[in-house]
C-alpha positions in Angstrom: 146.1 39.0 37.1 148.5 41.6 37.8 148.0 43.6 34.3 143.8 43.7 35.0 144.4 44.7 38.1 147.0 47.6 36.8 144.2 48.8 34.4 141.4 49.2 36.7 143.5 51.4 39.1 144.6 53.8 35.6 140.6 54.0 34.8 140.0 55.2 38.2 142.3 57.8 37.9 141.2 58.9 35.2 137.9 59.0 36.3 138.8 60.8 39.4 140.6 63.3 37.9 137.7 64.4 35.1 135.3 65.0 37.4 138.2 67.2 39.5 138.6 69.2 36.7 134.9 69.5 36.3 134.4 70.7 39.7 136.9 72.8 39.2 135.5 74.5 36.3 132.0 74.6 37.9 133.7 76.5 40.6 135.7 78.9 38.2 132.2 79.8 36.6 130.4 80.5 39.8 133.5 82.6 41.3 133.4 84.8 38.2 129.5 85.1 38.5 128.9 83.6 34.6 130.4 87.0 33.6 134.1 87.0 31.8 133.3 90.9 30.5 136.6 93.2 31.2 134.0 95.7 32.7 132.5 92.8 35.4 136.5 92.0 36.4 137.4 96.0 36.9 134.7 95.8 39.4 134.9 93.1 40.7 138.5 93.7 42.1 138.1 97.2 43.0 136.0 97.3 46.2 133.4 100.5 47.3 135.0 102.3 49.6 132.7 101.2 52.2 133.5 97.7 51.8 137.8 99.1 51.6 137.0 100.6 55.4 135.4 97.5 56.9 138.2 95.9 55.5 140.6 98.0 57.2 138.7 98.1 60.2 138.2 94.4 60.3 141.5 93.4 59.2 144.2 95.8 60.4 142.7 98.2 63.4 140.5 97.6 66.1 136.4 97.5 65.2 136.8 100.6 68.5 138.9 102.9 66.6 136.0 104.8 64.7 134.1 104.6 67.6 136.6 106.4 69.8 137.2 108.7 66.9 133.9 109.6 66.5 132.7 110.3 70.1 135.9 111.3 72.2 135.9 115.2 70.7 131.9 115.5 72.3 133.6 114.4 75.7 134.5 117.0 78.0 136.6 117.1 81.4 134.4 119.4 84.3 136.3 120.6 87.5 134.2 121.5 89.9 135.2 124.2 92.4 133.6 124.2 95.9 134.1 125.9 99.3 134.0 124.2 102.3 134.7 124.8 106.2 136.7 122.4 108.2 138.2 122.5 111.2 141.9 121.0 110.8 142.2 121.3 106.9 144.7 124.2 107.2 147.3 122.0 108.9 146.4 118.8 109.3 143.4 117.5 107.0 143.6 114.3 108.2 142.6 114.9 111.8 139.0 115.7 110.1 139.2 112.2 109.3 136.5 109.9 110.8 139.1 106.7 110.8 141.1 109.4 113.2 138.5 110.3 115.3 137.6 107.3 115.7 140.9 106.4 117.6 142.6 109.4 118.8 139.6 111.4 119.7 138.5 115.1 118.6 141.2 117.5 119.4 140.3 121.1 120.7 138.2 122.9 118.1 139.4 126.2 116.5 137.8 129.5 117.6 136.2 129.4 114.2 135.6 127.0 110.9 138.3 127.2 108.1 137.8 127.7 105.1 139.2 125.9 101.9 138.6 124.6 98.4 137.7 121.5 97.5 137.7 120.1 93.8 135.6 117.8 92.2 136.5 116.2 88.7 134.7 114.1 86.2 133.9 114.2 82.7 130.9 114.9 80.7 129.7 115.4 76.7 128.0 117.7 74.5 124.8 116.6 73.8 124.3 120.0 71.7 125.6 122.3 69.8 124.8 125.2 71.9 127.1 124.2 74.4 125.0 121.9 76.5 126.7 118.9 78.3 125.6 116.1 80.1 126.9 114.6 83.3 126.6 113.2 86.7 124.4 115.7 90.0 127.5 114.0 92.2 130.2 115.9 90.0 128.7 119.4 89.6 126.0 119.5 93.2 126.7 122.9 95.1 129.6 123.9 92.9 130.4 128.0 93.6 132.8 127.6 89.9 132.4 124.9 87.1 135.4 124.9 84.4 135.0 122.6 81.4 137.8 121.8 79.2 137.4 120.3 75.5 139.3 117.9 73.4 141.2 120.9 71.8 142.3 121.8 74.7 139.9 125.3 75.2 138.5 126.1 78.8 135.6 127.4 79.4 133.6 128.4 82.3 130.1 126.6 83.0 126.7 127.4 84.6 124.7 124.9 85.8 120.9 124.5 84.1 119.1 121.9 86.1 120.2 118.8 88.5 118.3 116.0 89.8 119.8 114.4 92.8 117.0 111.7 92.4 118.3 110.1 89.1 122.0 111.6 89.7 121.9 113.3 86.8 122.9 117.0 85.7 123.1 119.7 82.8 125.4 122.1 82.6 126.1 125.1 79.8 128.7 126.7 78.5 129.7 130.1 76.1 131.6 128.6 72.8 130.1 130.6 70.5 131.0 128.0 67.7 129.4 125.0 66.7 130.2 122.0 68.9 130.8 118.5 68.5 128.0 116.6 69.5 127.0 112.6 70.5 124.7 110.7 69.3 121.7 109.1 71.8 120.8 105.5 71.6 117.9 103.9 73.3 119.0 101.7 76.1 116.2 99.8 76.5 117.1 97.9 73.7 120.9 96.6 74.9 121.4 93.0 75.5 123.6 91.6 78.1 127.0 90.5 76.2 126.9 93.6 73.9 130.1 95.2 73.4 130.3 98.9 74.9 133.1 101.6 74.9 133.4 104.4 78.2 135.6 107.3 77.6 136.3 109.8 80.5 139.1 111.6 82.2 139.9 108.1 84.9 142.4 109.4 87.8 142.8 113.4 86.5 144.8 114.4 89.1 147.6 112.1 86.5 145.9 114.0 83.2 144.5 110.7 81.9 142.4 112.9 79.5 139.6 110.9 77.1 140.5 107.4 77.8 138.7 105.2 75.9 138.1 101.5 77.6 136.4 98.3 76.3 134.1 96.1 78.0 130.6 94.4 77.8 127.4 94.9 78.6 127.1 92.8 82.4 124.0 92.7 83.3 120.9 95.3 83.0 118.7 97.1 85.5 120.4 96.9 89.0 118.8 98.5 91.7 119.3 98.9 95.5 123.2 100.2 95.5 124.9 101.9 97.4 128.2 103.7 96.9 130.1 104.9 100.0 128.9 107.3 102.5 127.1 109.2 99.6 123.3 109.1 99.6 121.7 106.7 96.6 119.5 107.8 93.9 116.2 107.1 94.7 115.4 105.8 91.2 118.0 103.3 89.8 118.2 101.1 87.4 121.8 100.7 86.5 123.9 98.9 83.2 126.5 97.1 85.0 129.4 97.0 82.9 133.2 95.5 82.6 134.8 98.1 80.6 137.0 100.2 83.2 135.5 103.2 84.9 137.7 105.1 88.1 137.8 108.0 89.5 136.8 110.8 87.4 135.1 108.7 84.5 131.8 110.0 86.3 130.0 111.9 83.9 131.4 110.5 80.8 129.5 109.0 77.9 129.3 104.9 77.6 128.3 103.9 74.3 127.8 101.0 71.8 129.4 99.3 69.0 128.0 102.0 67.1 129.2 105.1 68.6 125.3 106.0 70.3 125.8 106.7 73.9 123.5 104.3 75.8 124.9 105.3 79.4 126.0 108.0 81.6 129.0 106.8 83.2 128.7 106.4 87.1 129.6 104.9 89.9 131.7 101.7 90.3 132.1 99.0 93.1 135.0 97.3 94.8 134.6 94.8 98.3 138.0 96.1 99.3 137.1 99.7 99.5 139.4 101.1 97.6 138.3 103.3 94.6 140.1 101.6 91.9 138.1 100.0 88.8 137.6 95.9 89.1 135.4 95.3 86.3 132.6 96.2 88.2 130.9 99.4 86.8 127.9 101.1 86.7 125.9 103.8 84.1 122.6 105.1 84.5 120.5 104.7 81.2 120.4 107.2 78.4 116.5 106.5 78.2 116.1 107.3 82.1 118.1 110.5 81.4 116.2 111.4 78.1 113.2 111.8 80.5 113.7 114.4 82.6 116.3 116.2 80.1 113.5 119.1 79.1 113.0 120.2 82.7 116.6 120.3 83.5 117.7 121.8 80.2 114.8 124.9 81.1 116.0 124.9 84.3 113.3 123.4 85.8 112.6 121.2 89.0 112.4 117.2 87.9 108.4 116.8 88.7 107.2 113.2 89.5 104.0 111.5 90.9 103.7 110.6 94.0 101.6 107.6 95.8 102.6 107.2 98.9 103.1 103.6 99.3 105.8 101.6 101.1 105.4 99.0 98.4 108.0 95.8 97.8 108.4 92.1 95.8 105.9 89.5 96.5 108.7 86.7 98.0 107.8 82.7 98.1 106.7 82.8 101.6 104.7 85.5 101.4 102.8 84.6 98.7 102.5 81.4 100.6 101.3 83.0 103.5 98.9 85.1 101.9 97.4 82.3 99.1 98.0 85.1 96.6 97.5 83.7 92.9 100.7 85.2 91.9 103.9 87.0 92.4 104.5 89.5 90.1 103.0 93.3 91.2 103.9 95.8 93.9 102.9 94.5 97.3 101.7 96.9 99.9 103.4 96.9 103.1 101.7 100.3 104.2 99.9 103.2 103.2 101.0 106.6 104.5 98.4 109.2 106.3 96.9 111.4 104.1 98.6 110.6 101.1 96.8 110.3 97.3 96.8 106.4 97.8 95.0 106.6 101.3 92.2 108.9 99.9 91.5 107.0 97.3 91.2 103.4 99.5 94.3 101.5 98.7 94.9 99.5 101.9 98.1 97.7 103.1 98.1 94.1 101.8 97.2 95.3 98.5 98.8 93.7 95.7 98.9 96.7 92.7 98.8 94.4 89.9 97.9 97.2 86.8 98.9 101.2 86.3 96.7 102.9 83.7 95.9 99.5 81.9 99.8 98.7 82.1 100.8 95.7 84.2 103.0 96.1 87.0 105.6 93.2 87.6 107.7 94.5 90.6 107.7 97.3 93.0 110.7 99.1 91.3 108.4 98.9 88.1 105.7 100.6 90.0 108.1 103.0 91.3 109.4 104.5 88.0 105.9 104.1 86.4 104.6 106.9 88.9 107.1 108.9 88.9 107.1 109.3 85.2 103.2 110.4 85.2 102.5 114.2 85.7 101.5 115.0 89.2 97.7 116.2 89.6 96.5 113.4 87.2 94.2 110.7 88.6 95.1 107.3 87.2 93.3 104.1 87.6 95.3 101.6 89.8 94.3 98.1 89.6 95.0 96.0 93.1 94.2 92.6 94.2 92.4 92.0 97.5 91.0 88.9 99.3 91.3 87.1 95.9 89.4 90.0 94.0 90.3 92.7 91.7 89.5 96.1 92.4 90.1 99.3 90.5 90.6 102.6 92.1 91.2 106.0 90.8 93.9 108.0 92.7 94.9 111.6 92.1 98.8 111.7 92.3 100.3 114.4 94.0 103.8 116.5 93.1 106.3 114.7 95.1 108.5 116.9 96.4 105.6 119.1 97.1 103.8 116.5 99.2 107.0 115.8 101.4 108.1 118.9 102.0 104.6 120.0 103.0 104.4 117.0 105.0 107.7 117.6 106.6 106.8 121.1 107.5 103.5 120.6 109.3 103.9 116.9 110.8 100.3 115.5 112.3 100.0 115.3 116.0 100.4 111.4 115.7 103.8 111.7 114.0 104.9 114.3 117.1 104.1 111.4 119.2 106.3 109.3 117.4 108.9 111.4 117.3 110.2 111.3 120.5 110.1 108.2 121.1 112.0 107.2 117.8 109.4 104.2 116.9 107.0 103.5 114.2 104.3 101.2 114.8 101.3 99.4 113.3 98.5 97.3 114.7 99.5 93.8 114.5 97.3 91.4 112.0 98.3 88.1 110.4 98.9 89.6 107.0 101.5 91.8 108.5 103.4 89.6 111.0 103.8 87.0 108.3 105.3 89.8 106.2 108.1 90.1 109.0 108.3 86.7 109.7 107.1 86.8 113.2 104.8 84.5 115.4 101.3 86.6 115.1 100.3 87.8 118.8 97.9 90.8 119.7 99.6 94.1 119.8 101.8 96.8 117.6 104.2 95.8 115.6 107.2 97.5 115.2 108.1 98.6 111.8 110.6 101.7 111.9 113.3 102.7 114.5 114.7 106.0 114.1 118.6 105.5 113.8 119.8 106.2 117.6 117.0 106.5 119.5 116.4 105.6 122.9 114.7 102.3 122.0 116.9 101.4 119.6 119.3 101.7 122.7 117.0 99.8 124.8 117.6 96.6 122.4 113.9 97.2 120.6 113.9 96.0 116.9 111.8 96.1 113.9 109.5 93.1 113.9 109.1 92.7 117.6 105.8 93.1 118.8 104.9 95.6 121.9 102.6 94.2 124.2 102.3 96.6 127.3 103.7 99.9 127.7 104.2 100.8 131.9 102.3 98.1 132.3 99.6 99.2 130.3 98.3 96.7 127.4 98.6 97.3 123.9 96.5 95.4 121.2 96.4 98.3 118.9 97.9 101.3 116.9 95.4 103.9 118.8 96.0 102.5 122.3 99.6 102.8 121.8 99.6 106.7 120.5 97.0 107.5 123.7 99.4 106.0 126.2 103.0 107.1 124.4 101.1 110.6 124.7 100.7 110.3 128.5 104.3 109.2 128.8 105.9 112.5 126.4 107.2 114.1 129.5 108.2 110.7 131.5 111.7 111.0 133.6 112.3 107.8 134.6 112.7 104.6 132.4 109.3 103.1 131.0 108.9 99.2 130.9 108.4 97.5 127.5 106.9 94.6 127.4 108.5 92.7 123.8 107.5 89.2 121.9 110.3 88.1 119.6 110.3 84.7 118.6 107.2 83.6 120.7 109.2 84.5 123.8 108.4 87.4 125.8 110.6 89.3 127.7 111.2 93.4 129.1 113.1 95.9 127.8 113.8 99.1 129.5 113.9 102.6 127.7 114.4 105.6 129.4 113.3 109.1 127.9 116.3 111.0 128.6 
């Protein structure tokens, strides 16, 4: 019993060890590609040379290193030179602080403003070979002398070609007279959140951090609404937030991808603490948003947009609750300014623009860049939902910065009203109240306070709802500008009667 049971274990070995060399074989023949020729093996075992460099680059250097290689010489460090007046900077610049001021006071002022320099440095790239370079309106805005120094080490000095303080975004020029490394665009619209992306700058160049090269992702696309310090915000903004490290003096510079393309002007970042140190939390406006108004800046030419004039925002849950709208994606209308393109041609607040030229609107930002990018003096067909039914009107944009400053210049009699009392108002309706969240009453509504006004002193906020003025009742727009009128040259303190929260109660404001 023993012996048979001996064999049967010496057959299975056997067994077990043909087919291994079998398999073995098989796998020999497939390795070698059915090809034993000495001319096959010779290439075989000598790789191309592109396959030798993603070896090297896959194997034994960072998959960055080519990348850095091939962009950092385009990338530029800019210091910009501006004069300024002060009134303590000779001795003491901190006592032109605000935190000073705040505590200790203004001290006596000098007979006269001082003079000094101030410095602004960031980075930039060549985006030609004629010398013209690419980088942030902050770093370069009202600069008296622009130096720009390249990788080799050359300085040279810079003009400036165009700037638009709307996108943050400038070009300047310089004087080489040799050819110049360039970069390479990319289109940013097509980056994906988790995509790796490289910044390279001059971070901190007071310490000569020159052409740093940092590493991050891609954190998330198209943020909007930010705000960075006491400067004023782009009005159009749609921001790559981004990891990789951007400080002070990375403004400017390129960020690109994986393969070398820049997809990103380098910044602004963001900290909670308020210091200006990099915590992962950066920001780059979009090469495609700065490809757009490139040919006007690089002529020299004023950035021209559309205009509307629309206070427009999101349709939120409650709202389209409130207003049974059938959905929530468009631009929804919260007013329509006088005498503006969109008045003319009809579009009334509680509009929902749902279509731009055929294209579909999803949210107000959406809207926002979609007329800006059209040629002013065009008329467009806007497509807007109301009571339930579509509508489609044709509005001739104006030239933005035309309108406003026109605008500005001659103000109507009804804004002069305003004016010196500090409010903007609007008839109270259903619609609107439910827009601020407010118990609907007859009267004006409150939807602007100028910043320090006598009302805004008086405790008045935006959403409460005027009822009587002296006495006097309000249950519209027209009533209020005829008796604000009568009141322009008022001494004493004028009685406000307010409903906030379904409770009524008076506020007093007094003109001077």
């Amino acid at each position: 019993m023993a012996r048979s049971k001996f064999n049967l274990r010496s057959k299975d070995i056997l067994l077990y060890g043909f087919f291994a060399f079998l398999f073995i074989l098989v796998g020999i023949l497939i390795a070698s590609n059915l090809n034993f020729s000495p001319s096959s093996r010779a290439v075989e075992t000598t790789p191309p040379q592109t396959a030798s460099k993603l070896v090297q680059l896959f194997e034994k250097e960072s998959p960055f290193t080519i990348v850095a290689e091939k962009v950092s010489p385009a990338v530029v460090n800019i210091s910009a030179e501006k004069v300024k007046e002060g009134r303590y900077h000779d001795f003491l610049p901190f006592f032109d602080d605000e935190f000073f001021r705040r505590f200790f006071g203004d001290l006596p002022q000098p007979k006269s403003p001082r003079k000094y320099k101030d410095y602004s440095l960031g980075s930039g790239f060549i985006f030609d070979k004629k010398g013209y370079i690419l980088t942030n309106n902050h770093v370069v805005s009202g600069a008296d002398k622009i130096t720009v120094k390249l990788a080799d080490g050359s300085e040279y000095k810079a003009k400036i070609m165009g700037t638009d303080k709307e996108t943050d975004i400038a070009v300047i020029t310089i004087e080489a007279k040799r050819s110049l490394p360039t970069v390479e665009f990319g289109d940013s619209d097509s980056i994906r959140v988790g995509n790796w992306v490289i910044a390279i700058g001059n971070p901190f160049p007071q310490l000569g951090l020159d052409r740093t090269v940092t590493v991050g992702v891609v954190s998330a696309k198209g943020r909007k609404g930010l705000r960075f310090g006491g400067e004023e915000a782009p009005a159009y903004q749609n921001y790559i937030q981004t990891d990789a490290a951007i400080n002070p003096g990375n403004s400017g510079g390129p960020l690109v991808d994986i393969e070398g393309k820049v997809i990103g002007i380098n910044a602004a970042i963001t900290n909670p603490t308020g210091m200006s140190f990099n915590i992962g939390i950066g920001f780059a406006i979009p090469i495609n948003l700065a490809k757009s108004v490139l040919p006007n800046l690089i002529e020299g030419k004023e950035v021209s947009r559309g205009y509307l004039g629309v206070r427009i925002g999101n349709v939120t849950k409650d709202l389209k609750e409130a207003l049974e709208l059938p959905t929530s994606e468009g631009a929804f209308v919260h007013q329509v300014e006088l005498n503006t393109p969109a008045a003319k041609a009809g579009i009334k607040t509680g509009d929902l623009i749902i279509s731009l030229e055929g294209k579909k609107v999803t949210d107000a930002d959406q809207l926002r860049f979609m007329v800006a990018r059209i040629e002013p003096d065009k008329t467009v067909d806007v497509e807007v939902l109301r009571d339930k039914k579509k509508l489609v009107l044709k509005v001739k944009l104006a030239e933005k910065k035309k309108f406003l400053a026109s605008t500005q210049e001659k103000p109507s009699e009804e804004e002069k009203e305003r004016d010196w009392l500090g409010l903007e108002v609007e008839t109270a309706t259903e619609e609107l109240t439910a827009q601020f969240k407010v118990e609907y009453t007859k009267g004006v509504i409150v939807t602007g306070i100028e910043a320090g006004s006598k009302v805004e002193e008086g405790g008045i906020r935006i959403g409460d709802i005027i009822l009587e003025i002296d006495k006097k009742p309000i249950q519209n727009e027209k009533e209020y500008n005829r008796i604000i009128k009568g009141l322009k040259d008022r001494k004493k303190a004028i009685a406000f009667l307010i409903s906030r929260d379904g409770n009524t109660f008076y506020s007093a404001v007094k003109p001077e």
